[in-house]
N, CA and C atoms as a LAMMPS dump frame, in Angstrom:
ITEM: TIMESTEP
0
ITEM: NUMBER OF ATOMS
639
ITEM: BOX BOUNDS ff ff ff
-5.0000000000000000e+02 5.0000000000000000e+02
-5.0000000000000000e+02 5.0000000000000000e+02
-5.0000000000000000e+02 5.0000000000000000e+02
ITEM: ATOMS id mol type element x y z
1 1 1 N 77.186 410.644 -39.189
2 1 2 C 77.585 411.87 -38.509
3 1 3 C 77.936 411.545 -37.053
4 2 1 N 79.089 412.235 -37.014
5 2 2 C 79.68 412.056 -35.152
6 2 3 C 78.98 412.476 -34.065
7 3 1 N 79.078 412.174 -32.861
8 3 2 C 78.297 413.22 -31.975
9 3 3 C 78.88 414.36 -31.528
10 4 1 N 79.776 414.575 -31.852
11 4 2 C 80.675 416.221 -31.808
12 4 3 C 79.996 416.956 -33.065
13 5 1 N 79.815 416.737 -34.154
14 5 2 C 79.295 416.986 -35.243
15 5 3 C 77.888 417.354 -35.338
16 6 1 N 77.123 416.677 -34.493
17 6 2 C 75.998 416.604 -34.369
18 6 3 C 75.663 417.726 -33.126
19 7 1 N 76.49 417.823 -32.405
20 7 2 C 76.202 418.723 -31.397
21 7 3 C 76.728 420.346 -32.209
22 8 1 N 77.361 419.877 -32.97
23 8 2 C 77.809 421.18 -33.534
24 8 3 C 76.987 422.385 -34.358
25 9 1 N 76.143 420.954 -34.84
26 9 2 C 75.4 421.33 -36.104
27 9 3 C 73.901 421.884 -35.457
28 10 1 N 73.719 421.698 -33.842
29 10 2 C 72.712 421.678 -33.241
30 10 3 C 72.946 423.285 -33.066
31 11 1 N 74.106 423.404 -32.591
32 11 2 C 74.482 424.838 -31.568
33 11 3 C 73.982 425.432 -32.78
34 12 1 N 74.958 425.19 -34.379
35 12 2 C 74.758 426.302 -35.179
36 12 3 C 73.241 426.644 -35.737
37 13 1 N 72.31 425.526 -35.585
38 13 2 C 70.814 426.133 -35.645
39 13 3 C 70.181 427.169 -34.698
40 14 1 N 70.52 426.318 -33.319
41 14 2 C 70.163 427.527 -32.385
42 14 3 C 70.244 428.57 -32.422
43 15 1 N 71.354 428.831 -32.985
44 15 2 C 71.921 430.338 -32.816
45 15 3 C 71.664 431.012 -34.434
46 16 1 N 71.488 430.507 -35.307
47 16 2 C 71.381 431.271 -36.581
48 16 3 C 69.992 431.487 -36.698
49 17 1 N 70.341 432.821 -37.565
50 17 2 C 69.418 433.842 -37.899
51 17 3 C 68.781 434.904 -36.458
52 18 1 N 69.498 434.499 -35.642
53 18 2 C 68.879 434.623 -33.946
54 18 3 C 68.434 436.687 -34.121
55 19 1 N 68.929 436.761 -35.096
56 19 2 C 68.707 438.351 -34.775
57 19 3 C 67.809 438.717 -35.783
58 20 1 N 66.459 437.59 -36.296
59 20 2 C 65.139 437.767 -36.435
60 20 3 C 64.038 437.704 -35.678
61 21 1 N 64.669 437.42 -34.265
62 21 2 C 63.791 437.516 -33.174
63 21 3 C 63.227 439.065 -33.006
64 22 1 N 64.196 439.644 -32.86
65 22 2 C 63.783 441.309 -32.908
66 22 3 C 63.128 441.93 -33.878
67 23 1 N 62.603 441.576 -35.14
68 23 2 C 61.905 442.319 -36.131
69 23 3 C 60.422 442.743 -35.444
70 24 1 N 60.459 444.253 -36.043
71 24 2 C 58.833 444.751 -35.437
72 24 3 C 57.946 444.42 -36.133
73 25 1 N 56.981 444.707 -35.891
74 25 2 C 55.778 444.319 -36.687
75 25 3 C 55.347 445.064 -37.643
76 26 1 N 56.591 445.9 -37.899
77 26 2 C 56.129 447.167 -38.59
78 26 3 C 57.145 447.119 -39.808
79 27 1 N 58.297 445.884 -39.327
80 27 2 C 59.211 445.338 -40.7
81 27 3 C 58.745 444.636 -41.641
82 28 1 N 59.001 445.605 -42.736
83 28 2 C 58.766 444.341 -43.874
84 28 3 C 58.909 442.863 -43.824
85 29 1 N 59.583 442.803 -43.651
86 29 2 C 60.13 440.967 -43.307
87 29 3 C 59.486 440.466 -42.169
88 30 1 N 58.549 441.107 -41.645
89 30 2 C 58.372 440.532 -40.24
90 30 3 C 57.759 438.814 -40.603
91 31 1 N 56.649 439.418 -41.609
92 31 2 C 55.848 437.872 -41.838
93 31 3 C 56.912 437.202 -42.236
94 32 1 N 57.196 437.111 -42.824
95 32 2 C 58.518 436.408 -44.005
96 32 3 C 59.304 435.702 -42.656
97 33 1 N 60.253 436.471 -42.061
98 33 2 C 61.035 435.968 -40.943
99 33 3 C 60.656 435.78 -40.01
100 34 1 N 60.044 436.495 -38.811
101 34 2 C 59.942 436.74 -37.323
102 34 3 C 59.667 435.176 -37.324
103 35 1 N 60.144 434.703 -35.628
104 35 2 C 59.154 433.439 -35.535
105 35 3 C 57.713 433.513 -35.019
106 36 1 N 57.804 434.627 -34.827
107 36 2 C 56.392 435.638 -33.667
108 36 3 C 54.946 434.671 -34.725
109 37 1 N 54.695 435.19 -36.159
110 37 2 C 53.793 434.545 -36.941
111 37 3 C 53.629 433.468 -37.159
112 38 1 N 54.801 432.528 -36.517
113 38 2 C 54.516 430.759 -36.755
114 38 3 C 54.227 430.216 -35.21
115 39 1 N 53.801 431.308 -34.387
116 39 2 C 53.462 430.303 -33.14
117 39 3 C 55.073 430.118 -32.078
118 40 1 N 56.093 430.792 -32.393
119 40 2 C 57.065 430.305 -31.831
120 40 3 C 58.1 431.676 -31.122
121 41 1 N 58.524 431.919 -30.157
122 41 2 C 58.927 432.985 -29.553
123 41 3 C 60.648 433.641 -30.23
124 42 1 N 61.2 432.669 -30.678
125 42 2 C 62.645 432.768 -30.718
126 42 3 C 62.991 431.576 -32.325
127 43 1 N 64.099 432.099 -33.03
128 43 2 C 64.201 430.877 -33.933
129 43 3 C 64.654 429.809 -33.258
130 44 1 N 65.628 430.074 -32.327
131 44 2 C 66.414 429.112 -31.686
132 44 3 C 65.357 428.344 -31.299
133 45 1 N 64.012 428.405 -30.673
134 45 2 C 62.751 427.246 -29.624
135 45 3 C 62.839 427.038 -31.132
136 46 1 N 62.322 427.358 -32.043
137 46 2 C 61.587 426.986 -33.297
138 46 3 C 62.5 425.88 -33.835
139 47 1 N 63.527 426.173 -33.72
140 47 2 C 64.72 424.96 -34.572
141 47 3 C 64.67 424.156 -33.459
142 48 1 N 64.606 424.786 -31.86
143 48 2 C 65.244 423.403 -31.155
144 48 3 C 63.877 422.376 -31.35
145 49 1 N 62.487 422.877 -31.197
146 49 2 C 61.404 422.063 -30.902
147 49 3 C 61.401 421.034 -32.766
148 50 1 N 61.894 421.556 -33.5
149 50 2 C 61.681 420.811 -35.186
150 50 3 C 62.826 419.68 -34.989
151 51 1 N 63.952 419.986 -34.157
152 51 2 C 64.78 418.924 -34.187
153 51 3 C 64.363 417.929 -33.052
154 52 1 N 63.476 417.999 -32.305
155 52 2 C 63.013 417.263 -31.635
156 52 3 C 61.664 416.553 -31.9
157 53 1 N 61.069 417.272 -32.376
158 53 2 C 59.929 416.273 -33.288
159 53 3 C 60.501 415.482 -34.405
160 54 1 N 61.465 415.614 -35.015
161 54 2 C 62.168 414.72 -36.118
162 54 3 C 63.185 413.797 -35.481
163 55 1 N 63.035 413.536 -34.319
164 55 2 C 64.247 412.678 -33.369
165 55 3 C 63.456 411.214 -34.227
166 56 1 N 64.669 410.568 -34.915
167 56 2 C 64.885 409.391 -35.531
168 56 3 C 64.019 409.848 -36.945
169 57 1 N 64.057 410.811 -37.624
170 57 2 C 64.037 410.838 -39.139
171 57 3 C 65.016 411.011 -40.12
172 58 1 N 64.893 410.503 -41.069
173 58 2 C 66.024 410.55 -42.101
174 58 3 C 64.979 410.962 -43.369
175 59 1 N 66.011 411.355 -44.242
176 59 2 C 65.574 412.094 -45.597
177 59 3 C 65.466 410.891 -46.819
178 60 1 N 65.265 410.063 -46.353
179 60 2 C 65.132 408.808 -47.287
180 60 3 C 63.091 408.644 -46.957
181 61 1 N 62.791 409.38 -45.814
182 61 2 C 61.586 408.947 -45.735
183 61 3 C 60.742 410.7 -46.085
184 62 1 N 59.516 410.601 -46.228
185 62 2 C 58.533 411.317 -46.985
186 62 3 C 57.625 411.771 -45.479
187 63 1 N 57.88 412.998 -45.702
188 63 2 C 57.164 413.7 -44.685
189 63 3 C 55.483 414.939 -44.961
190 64 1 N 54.708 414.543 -44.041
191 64 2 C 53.743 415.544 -44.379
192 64 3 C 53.305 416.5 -43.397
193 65 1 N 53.57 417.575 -43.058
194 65 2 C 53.518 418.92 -41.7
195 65 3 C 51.921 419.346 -41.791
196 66 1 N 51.864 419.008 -40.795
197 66 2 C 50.412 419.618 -40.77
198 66 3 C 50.554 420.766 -39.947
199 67 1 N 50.138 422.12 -40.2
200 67 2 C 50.14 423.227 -39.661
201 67 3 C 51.627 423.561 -39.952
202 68 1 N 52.068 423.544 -41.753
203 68 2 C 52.876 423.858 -41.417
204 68 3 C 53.489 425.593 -41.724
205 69 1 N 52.659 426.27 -41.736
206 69 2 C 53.39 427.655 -41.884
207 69 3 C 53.72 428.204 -43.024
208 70 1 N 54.909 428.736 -43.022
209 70 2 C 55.77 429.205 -43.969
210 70 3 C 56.939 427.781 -44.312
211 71 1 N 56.342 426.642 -44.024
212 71 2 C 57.435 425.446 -44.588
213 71 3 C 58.843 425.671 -43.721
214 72 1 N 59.265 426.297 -42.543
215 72 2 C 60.12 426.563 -42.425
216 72 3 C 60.936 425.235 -41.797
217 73 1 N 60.166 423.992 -41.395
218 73 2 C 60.506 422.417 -41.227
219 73 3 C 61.111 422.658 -42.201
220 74 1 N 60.724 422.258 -43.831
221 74 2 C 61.501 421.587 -44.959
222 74 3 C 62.737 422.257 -44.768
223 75 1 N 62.698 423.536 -44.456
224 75 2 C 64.094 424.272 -44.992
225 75 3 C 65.117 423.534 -43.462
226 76 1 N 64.594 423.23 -42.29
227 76 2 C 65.082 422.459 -41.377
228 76 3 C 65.804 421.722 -41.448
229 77 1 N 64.831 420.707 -42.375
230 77 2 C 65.705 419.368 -42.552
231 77 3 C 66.961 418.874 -43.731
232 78 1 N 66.839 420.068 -44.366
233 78 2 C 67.776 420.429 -45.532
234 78 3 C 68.958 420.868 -44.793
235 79 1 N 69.183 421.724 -43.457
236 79 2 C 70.027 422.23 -42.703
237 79 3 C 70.782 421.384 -41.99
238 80 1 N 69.587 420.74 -41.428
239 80 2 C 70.175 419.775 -40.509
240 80 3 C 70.893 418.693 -40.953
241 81 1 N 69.463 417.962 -41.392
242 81 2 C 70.364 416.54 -42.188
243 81 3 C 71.057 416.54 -43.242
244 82 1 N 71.223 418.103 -44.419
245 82 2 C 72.218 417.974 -44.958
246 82 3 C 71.522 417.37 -46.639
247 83 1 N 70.283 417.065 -46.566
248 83 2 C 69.311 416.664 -47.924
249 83 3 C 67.849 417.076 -47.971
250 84 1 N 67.006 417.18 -48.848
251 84 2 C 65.835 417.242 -49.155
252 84 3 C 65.221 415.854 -48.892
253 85 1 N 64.422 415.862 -47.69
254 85 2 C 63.281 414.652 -47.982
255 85 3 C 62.145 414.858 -48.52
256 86 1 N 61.399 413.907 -49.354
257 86 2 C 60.068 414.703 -49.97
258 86 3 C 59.154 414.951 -48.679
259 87 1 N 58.576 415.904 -49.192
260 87 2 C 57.962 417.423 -48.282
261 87 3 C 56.551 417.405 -48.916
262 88 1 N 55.412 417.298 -48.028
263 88 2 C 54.374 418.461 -48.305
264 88 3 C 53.79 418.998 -46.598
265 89 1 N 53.486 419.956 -47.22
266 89 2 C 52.978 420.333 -46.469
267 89 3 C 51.188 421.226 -46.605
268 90 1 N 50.789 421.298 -45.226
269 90 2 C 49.258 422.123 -45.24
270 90 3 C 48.569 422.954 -44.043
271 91 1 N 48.744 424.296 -44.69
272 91 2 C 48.025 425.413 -43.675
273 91 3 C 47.223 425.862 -43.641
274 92 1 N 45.964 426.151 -42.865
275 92 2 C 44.753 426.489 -42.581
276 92 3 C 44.885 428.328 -43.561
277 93 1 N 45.785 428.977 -42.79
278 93 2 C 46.284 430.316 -43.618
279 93 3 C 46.601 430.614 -44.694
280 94 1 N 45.996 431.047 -45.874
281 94 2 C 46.45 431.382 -47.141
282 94 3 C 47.734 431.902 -47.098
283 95 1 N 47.679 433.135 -46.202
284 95 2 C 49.039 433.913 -46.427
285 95 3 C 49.7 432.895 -45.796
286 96 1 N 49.878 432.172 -44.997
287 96 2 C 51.333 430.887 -44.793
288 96 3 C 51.824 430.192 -46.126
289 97 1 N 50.911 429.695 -46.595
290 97 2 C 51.016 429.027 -47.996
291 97 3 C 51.893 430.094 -49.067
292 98 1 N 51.416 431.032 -49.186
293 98 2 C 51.963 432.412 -50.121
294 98 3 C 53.383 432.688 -49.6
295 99 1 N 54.119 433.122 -48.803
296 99 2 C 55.097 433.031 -47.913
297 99 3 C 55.641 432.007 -47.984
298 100 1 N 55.161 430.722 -48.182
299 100 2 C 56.003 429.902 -48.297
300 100 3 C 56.818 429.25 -49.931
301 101 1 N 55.574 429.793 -50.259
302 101 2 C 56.07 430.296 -51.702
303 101 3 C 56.924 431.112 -51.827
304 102 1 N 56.983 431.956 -51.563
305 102 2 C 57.994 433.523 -52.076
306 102 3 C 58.998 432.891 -50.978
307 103 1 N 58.767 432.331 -50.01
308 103 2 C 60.72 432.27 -49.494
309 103 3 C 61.034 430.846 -49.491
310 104 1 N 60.769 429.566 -49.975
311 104 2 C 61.5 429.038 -50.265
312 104 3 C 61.207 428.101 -51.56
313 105 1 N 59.858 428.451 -52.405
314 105 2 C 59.797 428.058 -53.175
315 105 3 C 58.627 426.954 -53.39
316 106 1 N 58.258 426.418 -52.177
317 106 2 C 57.4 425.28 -51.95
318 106 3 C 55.959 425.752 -52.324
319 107 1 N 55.375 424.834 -52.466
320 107 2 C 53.632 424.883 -53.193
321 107 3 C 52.798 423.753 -51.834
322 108 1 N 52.366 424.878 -50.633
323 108 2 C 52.002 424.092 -49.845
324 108 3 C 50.469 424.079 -49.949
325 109 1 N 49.525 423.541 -49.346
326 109 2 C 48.005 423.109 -49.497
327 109 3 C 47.656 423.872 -48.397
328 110 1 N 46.222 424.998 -48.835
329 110 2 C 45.824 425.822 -47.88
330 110 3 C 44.393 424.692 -47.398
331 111 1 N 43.887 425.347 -45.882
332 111 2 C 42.875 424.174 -45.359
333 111 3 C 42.903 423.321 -44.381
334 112 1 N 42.205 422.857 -43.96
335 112 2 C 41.811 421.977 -42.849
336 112 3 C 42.712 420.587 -43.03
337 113 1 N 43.23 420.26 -42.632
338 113 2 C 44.209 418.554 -42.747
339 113 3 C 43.176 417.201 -42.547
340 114 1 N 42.107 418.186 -42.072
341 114 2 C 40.637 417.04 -41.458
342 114 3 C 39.885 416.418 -42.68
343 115 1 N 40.316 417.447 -43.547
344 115 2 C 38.975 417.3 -44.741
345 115 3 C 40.192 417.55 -46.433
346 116 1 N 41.512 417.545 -46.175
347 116 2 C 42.372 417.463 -47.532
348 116 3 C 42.604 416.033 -47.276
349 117 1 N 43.257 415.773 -48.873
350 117 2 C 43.322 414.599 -49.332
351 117 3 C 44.568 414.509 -49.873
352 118 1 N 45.245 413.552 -49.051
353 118 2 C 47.017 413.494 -49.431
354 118 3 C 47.277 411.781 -49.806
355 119 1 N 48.04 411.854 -50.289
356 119 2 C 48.615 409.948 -50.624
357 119 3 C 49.302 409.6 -48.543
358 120 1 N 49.406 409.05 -48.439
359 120 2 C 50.001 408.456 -47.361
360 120 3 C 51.823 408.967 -47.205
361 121 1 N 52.477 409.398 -46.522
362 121 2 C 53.747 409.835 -45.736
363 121 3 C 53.992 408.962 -45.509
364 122 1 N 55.321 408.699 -44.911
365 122 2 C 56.239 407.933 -44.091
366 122 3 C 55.804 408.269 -42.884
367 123 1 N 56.184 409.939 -42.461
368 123 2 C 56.004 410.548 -41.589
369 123 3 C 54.904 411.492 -41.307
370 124 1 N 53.897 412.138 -40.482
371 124 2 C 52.989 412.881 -40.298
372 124 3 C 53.282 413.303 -38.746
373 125 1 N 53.828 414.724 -39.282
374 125 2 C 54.444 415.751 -37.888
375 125 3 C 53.309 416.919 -37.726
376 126 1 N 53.282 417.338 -36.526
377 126 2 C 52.706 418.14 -36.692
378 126 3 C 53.179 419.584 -35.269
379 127 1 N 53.677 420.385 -35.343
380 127 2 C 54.339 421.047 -34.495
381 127 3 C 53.941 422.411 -34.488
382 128 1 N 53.412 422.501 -32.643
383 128 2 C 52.412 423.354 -32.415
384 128 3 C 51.378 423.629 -32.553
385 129 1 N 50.577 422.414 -33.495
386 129 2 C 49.682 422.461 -33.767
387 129 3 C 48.676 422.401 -32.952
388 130 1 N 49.033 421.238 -31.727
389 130 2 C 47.719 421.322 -30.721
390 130 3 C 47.829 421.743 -29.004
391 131 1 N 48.899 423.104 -29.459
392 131 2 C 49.247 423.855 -28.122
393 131 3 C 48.629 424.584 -27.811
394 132 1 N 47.297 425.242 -28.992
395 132 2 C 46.509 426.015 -28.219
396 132 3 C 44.639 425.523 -28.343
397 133 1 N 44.303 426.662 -27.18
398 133 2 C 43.012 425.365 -27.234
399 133 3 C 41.834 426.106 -28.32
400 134 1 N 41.089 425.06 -28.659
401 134 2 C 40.583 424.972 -30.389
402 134 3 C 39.117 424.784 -29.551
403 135 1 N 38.382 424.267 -28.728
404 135 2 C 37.301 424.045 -28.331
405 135 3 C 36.581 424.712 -26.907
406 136 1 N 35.589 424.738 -26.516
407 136 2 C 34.76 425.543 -25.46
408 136 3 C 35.393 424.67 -23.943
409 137 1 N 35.584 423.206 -24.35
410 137 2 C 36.01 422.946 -23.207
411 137 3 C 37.166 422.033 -23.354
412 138 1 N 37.855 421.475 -21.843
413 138 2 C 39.046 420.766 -22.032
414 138 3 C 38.878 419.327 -22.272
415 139 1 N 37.88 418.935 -22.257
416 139 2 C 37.607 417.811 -22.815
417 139 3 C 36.941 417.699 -24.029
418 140 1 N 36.804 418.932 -24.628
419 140 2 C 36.548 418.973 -26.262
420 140 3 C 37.66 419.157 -26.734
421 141 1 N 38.61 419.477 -25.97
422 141 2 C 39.968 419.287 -26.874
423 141 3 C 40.398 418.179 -26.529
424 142 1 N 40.641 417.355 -25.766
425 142 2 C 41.22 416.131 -25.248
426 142 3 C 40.141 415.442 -26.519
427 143 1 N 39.012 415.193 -26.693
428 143 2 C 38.595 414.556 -27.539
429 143 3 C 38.938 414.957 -29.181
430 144 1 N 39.26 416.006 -29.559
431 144 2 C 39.819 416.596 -30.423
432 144 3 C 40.808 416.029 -30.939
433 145 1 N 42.084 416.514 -30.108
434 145 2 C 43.454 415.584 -30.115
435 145 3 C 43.167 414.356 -30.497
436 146 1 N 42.621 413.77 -29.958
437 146 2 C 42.958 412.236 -29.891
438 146 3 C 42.314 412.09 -31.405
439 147 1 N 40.816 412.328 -31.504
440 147 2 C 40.738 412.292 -33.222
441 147 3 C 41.358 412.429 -34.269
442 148 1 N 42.214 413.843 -33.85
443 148 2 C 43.403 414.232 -34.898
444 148 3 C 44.238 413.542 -35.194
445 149 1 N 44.724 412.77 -34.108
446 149 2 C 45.864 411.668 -33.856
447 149 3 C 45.733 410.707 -34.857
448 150 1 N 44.42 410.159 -34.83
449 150 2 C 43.709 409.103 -35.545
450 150 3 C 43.845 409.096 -36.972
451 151 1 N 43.484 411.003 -37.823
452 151 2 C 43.551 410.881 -38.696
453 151 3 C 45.107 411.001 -39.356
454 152 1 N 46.182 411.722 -38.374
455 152 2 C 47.534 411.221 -38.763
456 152 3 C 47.838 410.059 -38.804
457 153 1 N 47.575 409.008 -37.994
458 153 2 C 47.935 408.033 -38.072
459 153 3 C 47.456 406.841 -39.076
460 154 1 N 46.248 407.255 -39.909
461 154 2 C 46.156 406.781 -41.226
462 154 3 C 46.463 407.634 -42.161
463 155 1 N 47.298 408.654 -41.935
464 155 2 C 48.424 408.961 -42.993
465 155 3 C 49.647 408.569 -42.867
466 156 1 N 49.998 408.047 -42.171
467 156 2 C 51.375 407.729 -42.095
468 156 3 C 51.65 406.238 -41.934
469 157 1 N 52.679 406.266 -42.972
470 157 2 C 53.174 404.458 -43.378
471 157 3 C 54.358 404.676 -42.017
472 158 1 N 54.813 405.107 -41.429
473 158 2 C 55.707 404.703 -40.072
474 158 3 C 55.51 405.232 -39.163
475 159 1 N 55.605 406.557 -38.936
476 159 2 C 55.705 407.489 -37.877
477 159 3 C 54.81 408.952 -37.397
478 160 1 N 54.123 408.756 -36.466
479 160 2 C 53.291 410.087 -36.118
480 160 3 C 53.754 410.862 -35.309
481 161 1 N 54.464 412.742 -35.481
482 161 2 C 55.094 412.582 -34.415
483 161 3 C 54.244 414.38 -34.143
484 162 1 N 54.309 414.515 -32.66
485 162 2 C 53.677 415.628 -32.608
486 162 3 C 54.545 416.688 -31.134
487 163 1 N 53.98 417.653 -30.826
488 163 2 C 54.482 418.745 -29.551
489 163 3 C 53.161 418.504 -28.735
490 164 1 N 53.239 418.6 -27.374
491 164 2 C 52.138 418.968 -26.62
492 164 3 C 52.615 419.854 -25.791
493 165 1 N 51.685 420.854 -24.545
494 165 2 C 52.244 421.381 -23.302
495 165 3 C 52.232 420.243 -22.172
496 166 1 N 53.314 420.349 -21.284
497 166 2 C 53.137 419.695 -20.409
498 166 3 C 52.27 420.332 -18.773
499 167 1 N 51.197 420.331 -17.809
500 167 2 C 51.074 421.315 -17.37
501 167 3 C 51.797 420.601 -15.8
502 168 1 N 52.845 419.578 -15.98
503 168 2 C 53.276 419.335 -14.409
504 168 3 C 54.516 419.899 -14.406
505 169 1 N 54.089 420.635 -12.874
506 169 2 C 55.196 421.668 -12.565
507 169 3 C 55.161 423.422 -13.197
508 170 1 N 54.007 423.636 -14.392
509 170 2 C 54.224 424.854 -15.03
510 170 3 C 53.045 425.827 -14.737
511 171 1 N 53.527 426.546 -15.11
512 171 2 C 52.011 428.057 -14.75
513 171 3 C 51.624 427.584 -16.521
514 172 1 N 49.978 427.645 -15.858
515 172 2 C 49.527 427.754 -17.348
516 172 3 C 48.517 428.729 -17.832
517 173 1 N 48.502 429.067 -18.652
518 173 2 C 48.477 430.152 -19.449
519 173 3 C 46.635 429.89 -20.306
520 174 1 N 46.165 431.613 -19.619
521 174 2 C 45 431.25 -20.986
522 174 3 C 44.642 431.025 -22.475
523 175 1 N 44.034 430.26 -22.922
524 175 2 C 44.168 430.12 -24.442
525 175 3 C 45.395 428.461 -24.904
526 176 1 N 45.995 428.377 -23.764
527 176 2 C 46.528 427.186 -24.36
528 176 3 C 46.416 426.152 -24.096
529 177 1 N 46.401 424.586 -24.326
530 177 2 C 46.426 423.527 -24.136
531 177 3 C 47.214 422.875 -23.508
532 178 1 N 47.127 422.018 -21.989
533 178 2 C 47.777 420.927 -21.231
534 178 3 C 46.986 420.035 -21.096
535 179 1 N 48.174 418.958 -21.265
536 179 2 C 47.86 417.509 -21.685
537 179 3 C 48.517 416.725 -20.923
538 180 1 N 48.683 415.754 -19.817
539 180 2 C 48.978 415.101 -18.825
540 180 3 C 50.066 413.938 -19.515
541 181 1 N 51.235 413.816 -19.66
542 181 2 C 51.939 413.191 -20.311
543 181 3 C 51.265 411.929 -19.723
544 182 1 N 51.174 411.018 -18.912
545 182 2 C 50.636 409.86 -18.548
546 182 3 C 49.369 410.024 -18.436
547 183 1 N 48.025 410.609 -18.979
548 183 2 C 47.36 410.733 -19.582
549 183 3 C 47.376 409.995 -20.698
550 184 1 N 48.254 410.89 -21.779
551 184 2 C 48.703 410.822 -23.21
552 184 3 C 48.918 409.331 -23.987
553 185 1 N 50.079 409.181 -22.225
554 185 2 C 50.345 407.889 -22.965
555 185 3 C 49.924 406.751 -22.565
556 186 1 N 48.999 406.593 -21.717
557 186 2 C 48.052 405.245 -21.308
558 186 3 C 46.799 405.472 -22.167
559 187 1 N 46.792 406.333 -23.02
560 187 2 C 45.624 406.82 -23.917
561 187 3 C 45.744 406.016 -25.084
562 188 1 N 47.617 406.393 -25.972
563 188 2 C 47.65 406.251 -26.754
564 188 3 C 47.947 404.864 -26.919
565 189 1 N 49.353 404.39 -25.923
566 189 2 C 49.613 402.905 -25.734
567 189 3 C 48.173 401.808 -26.075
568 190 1 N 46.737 402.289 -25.498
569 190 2 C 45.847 401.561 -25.528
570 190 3 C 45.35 401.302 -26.499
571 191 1 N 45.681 402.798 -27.457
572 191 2 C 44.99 402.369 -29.455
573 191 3 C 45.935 401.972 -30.094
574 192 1 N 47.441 402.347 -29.753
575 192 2 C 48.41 402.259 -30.869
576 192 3 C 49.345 401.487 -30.495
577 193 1 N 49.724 401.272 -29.145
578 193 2 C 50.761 399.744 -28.546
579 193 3 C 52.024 400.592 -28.464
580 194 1 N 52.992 401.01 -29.892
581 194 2 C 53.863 401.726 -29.893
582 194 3 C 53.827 402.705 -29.87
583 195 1 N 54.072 403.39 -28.697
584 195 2 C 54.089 404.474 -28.202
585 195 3 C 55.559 405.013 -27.656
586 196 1 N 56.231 406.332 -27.618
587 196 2 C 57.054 407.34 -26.927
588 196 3 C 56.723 408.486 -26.396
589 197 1 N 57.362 408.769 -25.552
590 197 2 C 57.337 410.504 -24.854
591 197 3 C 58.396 410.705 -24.295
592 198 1 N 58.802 412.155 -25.258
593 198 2 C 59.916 412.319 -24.599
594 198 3 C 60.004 413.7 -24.022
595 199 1 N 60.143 413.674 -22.911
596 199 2 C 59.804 415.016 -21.896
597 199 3 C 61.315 415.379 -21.424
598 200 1 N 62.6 415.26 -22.177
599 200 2 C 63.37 415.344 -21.51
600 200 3 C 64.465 416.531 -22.288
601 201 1 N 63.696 417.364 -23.099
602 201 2 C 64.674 418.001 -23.818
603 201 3 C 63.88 420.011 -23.033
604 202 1 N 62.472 419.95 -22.235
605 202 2 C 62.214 421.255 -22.113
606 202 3 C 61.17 420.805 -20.838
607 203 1 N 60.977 422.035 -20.296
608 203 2 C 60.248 422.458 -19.181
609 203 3 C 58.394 422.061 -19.48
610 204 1 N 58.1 422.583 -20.611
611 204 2 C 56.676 422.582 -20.906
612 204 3 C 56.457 421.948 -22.535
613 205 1 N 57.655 421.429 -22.986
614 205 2 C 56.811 420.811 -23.978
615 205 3 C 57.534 419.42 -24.22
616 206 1 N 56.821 418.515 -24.486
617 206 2 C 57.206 416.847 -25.088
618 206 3 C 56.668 416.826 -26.342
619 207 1 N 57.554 415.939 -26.811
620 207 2 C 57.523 415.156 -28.186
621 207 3 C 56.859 414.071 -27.839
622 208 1 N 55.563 413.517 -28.667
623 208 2 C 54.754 412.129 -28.437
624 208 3 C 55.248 411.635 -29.794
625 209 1 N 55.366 409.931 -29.919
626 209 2 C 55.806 409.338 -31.254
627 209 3 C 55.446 408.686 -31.195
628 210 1 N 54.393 407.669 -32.607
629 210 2 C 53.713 406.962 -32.431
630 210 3 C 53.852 405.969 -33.471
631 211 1 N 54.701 404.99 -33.189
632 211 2 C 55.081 403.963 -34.636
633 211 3 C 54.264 403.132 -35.184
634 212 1 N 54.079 402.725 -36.404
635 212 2 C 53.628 401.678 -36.865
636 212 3 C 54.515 400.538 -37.351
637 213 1 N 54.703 400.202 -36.588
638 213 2 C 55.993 398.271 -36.953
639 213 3 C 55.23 397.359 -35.893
């Protein structure tokens, strides 16, 4: 694919379906569509942040979403790249799992990702998952994260890839999680060697990637 092509195919995510941002809470479809129930303000953040956690995936490799919703990744990467890569996915929420059933068909795993039991991925994404804070203090989540990290990264035969907040330069907000990109990555560089961050596509959030080669 060209990079005219590729930019093309970017715009047309951004912008489609864009007039499910407005559903009330009082629409039928709200669960089904809104991005409001997956953690995400707009479809357009929702597609732009999935195409940025998948920066260098292809559909030849096997992906597993943790936190992932209503599956609305798989239907992503079918858009984007144009194929089905094998997919599972697993949500703490029953009704995500159910929903993801009735709209696109998928049979995702309800539950904790800490304590299910999957064969090994290529890939282990996980988006939005650790933007908000889960513990009493910020160093019970900083210790958190990094555990979590751990257990993606013995799921995955190549690639761990995740979202964080960034809090340099931003107002931050109660209830959510900032994580010091050079923090992150003199953290991770030290367990895992191959390490990325890429802070260059938004204001408050980076993509961390964590290879195994």
């Amino acid at each position: 694919m060209d990079l005219l092509s590729i930019e093309s195919k970017i715009t047309d995510l951004l912008t489609k379906s864009s007039h499910y941002d407005d559903l009330d809470t009082a629409d039928p479809n709200y669960m089904m569509y809104s991005p409001i129930p997956v953690g995400y303000n707009t479809i357009s953040e929702q597609n732009y942040l999935f195409q940025n956690i998948l920066s260098g995936f292809d559909t030849s490799k096997s992906i597993l979403d943790i936190g992932c919703g209503r599956a609305d990744m798989c239907k992503f990467i079918i858009d984007f790249f144009g194929d089905q890569a094998p997919y599972s996915g697993i949500d703490h929420n029953p009704v995500m799992s159910d929903l993801a059933k009735q709209k696109y068909g998928y049979e995702t795993k309800v539950g904790a990702f800490e304590t299910a039991k999957f064969d090994k991925h290529d890939w282990v994404v996980a988006s939005g998952v650790f933007t908000q804070r889960r513990c009493q203090t910020e160093d019970e989540d900083l210790q958190k994260l990094f555990k979590d990290i751990k257990l993606m990264y013995d799921l995955a035969n190549s690639t761990v890839s995740i979202n964080l907040l960034s809090p340099i330069n931003n107002q931050q907000h109660e209830g959510f999680f900032y994580v010091h990109t050079g923090l992150v990555l003199d953290m991770l560089i030290e367990q895992y060697q191959n390490v990325s961050i890429r802070h260059n596509y938004s204001n408050d959030v980076y993509t961390v990637l964590i290879y195994k080669f």
